[in-house]
C-alpha positions in Angstrom: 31.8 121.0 -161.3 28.9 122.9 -161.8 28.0 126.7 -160.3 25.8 125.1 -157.8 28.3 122.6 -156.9 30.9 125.5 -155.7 28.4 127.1 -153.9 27.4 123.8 -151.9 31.6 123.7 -151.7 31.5 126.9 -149.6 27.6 125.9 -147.6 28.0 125.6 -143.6 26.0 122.3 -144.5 29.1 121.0 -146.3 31.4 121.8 -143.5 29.5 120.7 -140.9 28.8 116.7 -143.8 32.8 117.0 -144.1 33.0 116.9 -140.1 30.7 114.2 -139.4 32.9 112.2 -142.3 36.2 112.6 -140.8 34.5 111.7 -137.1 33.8 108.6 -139.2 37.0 107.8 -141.0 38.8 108.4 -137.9 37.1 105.3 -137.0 37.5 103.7 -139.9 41.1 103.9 -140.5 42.9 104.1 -137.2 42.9 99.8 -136.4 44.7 99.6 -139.9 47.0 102.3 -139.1 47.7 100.3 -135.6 47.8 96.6 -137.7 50.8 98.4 -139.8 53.1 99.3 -137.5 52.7 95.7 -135.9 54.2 94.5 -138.9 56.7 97.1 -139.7 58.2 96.2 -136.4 58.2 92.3 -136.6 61.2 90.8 -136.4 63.9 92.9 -137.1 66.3 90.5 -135.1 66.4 87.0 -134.7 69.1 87.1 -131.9 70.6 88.7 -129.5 73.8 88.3 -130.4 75.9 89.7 -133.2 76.4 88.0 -137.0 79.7 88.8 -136.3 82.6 91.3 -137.5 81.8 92.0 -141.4 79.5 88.6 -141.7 76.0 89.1 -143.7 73.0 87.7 -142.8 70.7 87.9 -145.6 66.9 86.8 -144.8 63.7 86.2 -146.9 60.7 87.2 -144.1 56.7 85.9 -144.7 55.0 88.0 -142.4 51.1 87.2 -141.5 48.7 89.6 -139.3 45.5 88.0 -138.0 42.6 90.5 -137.7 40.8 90.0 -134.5 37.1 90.6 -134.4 37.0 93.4 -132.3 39.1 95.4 -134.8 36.9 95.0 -137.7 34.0 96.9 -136.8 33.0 100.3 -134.8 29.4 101.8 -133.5 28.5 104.8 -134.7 25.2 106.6 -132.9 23.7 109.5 -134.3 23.9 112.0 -130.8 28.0 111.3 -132.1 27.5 113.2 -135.4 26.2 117.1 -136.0 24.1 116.8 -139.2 24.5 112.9 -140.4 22.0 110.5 -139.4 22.2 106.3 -139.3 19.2 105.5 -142.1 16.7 103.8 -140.4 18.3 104.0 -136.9 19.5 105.3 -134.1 22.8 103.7 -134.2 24.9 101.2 -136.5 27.6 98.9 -136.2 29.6 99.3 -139.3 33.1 97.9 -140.9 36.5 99.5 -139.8 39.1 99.0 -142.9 40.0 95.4 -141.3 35.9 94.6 -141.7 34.0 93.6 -144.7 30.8 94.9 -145.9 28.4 96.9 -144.8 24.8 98.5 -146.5 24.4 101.4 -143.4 23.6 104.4 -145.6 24.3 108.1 -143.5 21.6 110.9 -144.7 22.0 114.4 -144.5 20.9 118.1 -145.9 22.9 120.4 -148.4 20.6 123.3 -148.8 17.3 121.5 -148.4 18.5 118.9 -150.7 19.1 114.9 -149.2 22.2 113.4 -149.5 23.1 110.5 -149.2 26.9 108.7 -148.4 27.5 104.8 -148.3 29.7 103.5 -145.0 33.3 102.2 -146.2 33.6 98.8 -147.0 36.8 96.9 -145.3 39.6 95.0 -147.5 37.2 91.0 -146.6 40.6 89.4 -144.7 41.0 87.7 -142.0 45.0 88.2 -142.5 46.8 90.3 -143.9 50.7 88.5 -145.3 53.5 90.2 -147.2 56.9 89.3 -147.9 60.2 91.2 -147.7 63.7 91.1 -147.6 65.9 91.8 -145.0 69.6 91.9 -144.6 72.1 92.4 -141.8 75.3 93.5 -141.8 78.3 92.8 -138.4 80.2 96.3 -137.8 82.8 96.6 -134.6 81.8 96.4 -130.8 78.9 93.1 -131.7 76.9 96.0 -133.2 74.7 94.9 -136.8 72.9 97.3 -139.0 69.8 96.0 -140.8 68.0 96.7 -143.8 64.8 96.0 -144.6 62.7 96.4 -148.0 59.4 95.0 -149.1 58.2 95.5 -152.5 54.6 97.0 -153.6 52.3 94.1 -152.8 48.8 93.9 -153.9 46.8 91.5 -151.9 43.0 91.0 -152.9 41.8 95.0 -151.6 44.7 96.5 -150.4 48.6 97.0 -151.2 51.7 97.5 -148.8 55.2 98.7 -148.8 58.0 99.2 -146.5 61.6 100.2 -146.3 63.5 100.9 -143.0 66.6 100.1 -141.4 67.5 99.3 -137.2 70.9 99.2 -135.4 71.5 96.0 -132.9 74.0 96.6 -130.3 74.7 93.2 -128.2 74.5 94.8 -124.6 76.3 91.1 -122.9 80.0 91.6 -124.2 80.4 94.1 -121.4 80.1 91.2 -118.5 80.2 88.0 -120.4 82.2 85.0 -119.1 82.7 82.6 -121.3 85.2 80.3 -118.5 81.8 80.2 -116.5 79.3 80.0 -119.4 80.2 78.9 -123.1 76.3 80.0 -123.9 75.1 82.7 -121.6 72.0 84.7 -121.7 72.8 87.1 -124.6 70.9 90.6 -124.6 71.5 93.4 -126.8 69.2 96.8 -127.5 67.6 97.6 -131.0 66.5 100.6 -132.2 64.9 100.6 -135.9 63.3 103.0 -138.2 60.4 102.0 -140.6 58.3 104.2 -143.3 55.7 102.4 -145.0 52.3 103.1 -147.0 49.2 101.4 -146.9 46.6 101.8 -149.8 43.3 100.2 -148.7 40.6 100.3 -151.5 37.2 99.7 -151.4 33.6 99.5 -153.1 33.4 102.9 -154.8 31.2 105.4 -152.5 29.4 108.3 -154.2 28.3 111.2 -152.2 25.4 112.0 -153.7 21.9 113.2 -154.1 19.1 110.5 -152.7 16.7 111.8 -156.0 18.0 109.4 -158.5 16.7 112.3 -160.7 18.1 115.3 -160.1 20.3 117.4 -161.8 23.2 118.1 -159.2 26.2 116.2 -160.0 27.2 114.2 -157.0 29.8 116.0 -154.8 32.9 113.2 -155.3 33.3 109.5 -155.7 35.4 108.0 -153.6 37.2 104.6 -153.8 40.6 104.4 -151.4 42.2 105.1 -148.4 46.1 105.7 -148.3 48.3 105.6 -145.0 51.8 106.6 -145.3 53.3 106.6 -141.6 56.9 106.9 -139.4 57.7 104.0 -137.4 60.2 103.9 -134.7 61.2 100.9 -132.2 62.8 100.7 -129.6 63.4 96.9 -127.9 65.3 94.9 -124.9 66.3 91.9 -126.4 67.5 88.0 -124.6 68.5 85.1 -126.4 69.5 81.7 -125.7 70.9 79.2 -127.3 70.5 75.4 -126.5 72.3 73.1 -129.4 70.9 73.8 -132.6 68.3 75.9 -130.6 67.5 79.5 -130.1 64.9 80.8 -127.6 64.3 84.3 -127.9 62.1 87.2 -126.7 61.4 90.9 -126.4 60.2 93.6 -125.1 59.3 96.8 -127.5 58.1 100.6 -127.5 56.8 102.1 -130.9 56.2 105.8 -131.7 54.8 106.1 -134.7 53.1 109.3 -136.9 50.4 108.6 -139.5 49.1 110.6 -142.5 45.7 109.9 -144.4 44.7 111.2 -147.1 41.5 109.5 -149.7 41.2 108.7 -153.2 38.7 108.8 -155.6 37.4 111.4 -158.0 39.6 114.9 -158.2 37.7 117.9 -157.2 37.1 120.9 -155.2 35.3 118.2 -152.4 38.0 116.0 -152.5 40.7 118.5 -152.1 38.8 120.0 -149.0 37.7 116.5 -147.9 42.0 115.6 -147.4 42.9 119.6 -146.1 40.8 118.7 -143.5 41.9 115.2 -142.7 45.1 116.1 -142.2 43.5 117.1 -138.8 43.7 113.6 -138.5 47.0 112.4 -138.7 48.3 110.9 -135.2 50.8 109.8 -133.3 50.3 106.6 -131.9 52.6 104.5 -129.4 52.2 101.1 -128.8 53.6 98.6 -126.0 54.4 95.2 -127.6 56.5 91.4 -126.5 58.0 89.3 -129.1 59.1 85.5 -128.0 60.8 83.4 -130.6 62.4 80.4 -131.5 65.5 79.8 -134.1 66.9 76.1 -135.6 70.1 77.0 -137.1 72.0 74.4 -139.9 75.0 74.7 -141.7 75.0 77.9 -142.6 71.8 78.5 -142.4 68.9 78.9 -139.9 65.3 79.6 -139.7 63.9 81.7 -137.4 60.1 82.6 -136.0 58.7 84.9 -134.1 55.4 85.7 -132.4 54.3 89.2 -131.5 52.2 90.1 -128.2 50.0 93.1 -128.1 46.8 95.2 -129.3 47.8 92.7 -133.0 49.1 89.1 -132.8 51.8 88.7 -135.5 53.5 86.1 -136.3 56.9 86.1 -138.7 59.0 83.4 -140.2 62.0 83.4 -142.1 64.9 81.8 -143.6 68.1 83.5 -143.0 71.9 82.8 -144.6 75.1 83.6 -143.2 77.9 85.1 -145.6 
């Protein structure tokens, strides 16, 4: 970067650019942020009742996340920012990283010289799937401790992976009668632990002069968004089974702690650009129901579940008893 460049670094116009930018990406990022820990928390029961002493249950999970509308886009107005305006307007409605494109162009000053700065551009789905693997093991007391990993996926714009683990502790063996009910209403509390990252790329955006001619090297590129959060779950489970049929359902409590940081070219901006947007790392807790259904054969049985809440989710699987 040039002289000039690291004073503009150090120019209250800068800071005050960098301000209105994390304003926006707080935005932009949070309905992706709340979208992951939806799926991090799918499904990490089928039942609630134990695989039984030392048994395995090993499962293969497809999980799909339906974006609802309202979670692809934000308004932004310019009385909301301290030195970016909207080109062209007061106001603009403009892609979250769920949305899809966008051409709303933000102008601003950096010592008497116009900038200009591109919106972010959303990963274009209208779901977002991955895959994992999941395995449970029976220990004493009905309790089961799960695993869960899913590899790096890259799907179209973005990429996800998880690991975590959850303990299941079958809550009914302390007043079940089996003289008066062979099948009762089986419940059992979970608690789980999730850490995943989210890489979210887009269209690269260069912060740059608006004079296609002038000398002053734009002050970054950037072309990513990465998410790395904490998920905890907490969940009242019920079960039932009828025959070959399972009815299940839930109801949850996550706490989980995001960190964001962007990509793009490596510089004295960019380096400032994520210091700052640390500032922006949150906790979020989220309220969500689960109800479910299970067809069990030989040894094995397929389960799917719905999830209720800010995200639908829906999970299905195919599970096998050793």
């Amino acid at each position: 970067m040039s002289c000039q460049g690291l004073s503009q670094i150090n120019s209250p116009d800068v800071t005050n650019a960098i301000l209105d930018m994390l304003y926006i990406s707080s935005k932009y990022v949070s309905p992706a942020a709340s979208a992951s820990a939806y799926q991090s928390s799918s499904s990490w029961y089928s039942s609630a009742e134990s695989v039984g002493k030392f048994k395995v249950d090993v499962s293969v999970h497809f999980n799909v996340l339906p974006i609802p509308d309202k979670q692809k886009n934000f308004s932004i107005n310019n009385s909301e920012l301290i030195t970016m305006k909207v080109r062209g307007s007061q106001s603009a409605d403009i892609p979250t990283a769920l949305g899809g494109d966008t051409s709303t162009f933000f102008d601003f000053n950096i010592e008497d010289e116009a900038y200009e700065w591109q919106a972010f551009e959303g990963v274009k789905q209208d779901v977002v799937a991955h895959p994992y693997l999941q395995a449970s093991i029976g220990l004493w007391k009905e309790t089961d401790v799960t695993f869960r990993y899913s590899p790096k996926i890259t799907i179209e714009t973005s990429s996800y992976e998880i690991f975590g683990a959850a303990v299941k502790h079958n809550v009914t063996q302390y007043f079940r009668n089996k003289e008066i009910d062979a099948r009762p209403i089986e419940l059992a509390v979970l608690a789980s632990y999730s850490k995943f990252d989210l890489n979210l790329f887009f269209d690269e955006v260069e912060i740059k002069p608006v004079d296609s001619d002038s000398e002053t090297e734009p002050l970054t590129t950037i072309n990513s968004i990465v998410i790395d959060a904490n998920s905890w779950l907490f969940q009242l489970i019920a079960s039932k089974k009828i025959n070959k049929f399972e009815l299940t359902g839930a109801v949850g409590f996550t706490k989980n702690d995001f960190n964001y940081r962007l990509g793009g070219d490596e510089g004295l901006f960019l380096d400032l650009f994520n210091e700052l947007l640390s500032l922006l790392d949150e906790n979020k807790n989220e309220f969500k129901g689960d109800v479910g259904a299970n067809y069990y054969f030989n040894k094995f049985h397929i389960s799917s579940m719905v999830t209720v809440g800010k995200f639908p989710n829906i999970n299905i699987a195919l599970h096998y008893k050793i």
